[in-house]
C-alpha positions as CSV (number, residue, x, y, z in Angstrom):
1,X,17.0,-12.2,-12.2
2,X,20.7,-14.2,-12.0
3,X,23.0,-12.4,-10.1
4,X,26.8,-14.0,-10.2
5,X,28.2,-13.0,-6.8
6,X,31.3,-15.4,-7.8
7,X,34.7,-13.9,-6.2
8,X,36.6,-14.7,-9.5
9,X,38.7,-12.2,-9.7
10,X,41.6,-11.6,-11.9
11,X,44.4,-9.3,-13.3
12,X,43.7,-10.1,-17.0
13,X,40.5,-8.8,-19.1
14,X,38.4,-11.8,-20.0
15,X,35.4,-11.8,-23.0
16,X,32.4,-12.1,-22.0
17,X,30.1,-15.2,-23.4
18,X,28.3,-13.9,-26.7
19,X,24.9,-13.5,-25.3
20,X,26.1,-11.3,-22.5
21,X,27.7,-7.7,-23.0
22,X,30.8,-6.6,-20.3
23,X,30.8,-3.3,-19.3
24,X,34.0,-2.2,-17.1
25,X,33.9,1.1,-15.2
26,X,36.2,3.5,-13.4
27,X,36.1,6.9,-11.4
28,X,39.5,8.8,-11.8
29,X,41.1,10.6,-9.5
30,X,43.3,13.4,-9.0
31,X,46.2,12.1,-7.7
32,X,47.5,15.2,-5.5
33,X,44.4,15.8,-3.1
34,X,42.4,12.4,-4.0
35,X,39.5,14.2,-4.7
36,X,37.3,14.0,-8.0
37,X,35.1,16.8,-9.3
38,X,32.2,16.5,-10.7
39,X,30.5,19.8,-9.7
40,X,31.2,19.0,-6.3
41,X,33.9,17.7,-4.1
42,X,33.7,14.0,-3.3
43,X,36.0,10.9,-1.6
44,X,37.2,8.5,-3.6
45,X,34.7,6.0,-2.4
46,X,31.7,8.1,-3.7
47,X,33.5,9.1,-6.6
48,X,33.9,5.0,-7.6
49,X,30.1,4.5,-6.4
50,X,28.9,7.3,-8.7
51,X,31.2,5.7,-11.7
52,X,29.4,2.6,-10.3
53,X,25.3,3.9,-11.0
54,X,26.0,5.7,-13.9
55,X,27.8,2.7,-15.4
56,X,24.6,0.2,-14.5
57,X,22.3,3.0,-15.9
58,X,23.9,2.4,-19.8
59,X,22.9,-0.9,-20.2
60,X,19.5,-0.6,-18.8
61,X,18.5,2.1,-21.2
62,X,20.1,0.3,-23.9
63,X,17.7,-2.3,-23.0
64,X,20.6,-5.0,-22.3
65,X,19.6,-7.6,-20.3
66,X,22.5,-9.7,-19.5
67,X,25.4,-7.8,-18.3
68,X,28.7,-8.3,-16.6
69,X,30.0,-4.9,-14.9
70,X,33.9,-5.3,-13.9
71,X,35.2,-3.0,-11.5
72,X,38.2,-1.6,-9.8
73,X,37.0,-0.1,-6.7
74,X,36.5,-3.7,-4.7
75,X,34.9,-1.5,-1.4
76,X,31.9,-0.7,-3.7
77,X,31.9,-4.1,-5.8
78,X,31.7,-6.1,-1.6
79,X,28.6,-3.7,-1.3
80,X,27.0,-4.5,-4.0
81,X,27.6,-7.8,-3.7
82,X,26.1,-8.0,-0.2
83,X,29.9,-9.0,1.3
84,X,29.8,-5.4,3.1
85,X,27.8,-2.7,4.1
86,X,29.3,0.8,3.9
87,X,28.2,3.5,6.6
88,X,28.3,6.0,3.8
89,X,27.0,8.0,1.3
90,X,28.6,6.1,-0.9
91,X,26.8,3.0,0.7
92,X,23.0,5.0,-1.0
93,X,24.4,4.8,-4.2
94,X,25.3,1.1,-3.7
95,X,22.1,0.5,-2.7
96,X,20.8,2.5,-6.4
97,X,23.1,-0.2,-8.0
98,X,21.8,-2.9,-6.0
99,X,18.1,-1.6,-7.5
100,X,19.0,-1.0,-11.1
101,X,20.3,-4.0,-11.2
102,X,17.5,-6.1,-10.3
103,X,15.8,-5.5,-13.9
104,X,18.5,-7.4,-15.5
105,X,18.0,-10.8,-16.5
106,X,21.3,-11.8,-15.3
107,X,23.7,-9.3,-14.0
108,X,27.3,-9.8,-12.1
109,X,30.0,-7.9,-10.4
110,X,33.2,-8.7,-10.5
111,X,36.4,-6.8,-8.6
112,X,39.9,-6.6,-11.6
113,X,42.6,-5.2,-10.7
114,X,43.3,-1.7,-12.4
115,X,45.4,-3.1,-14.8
116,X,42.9,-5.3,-16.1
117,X,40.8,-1.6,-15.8
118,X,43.0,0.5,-17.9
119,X,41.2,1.6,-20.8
120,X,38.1,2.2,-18.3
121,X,40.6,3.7,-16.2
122,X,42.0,6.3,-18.4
């Protein structure tokens, strides 16, 4: 497996190259109590690392093999990147990503900022 643990980061969406596919993901939050439901009551950390498995878990049954996964939540994309390590929950589900993604030919994960995150966002 090639993993890209570059730290190019941007505000602006940028293509992939044609043979990989991007996928961008995003938890939302409500605003008022920044908590997310989703049958239960997490942080917004989990809430990012949950959008974070379940986004790596498309391509692989998809049977995509060269991905690039873009991201908002830069606490979770450190983690996975092996820049951090979260004393968490959220740090277990990391550590699903960090699994799943070893079957990828060539996988990265790259922090954008939320604007560059909108239509994942909303």
């Amino acid at each position: 497996m090639s993993t890209d643990r570059s730290k190019e980061e941007g505000s602006s969406w940028i293509a992939p190259p044609t043979d990989q596919i991007k996928v961008n993901f995003d938890a939302a939050v409500e605003r008022q109590d920044d908590h997310i439901g989703v049958g239960v009551r997490w942080d917004p950390e989990m809430a990012e690392a949950a959008a974070t498995k379940v986004a790596v878990q498309l391509p692989r049954e998809q049977g995509w093999m060269r991905v690039m996964f873009g991201g908002d939540a830069q606490m979770v994309i450190k983690a996975i990147r092996g820049e951090s390590y979260r004393s968490s929950s959220a740090q277990l589900l990391n550590d699903d990503v960090i699994s799943l993604s070893n079957s990828f030919d060539y996988v990265s994960f790259k922090f954008c900022y939320r604007e560059c995150n909108a239509v994942a966002h909303r």
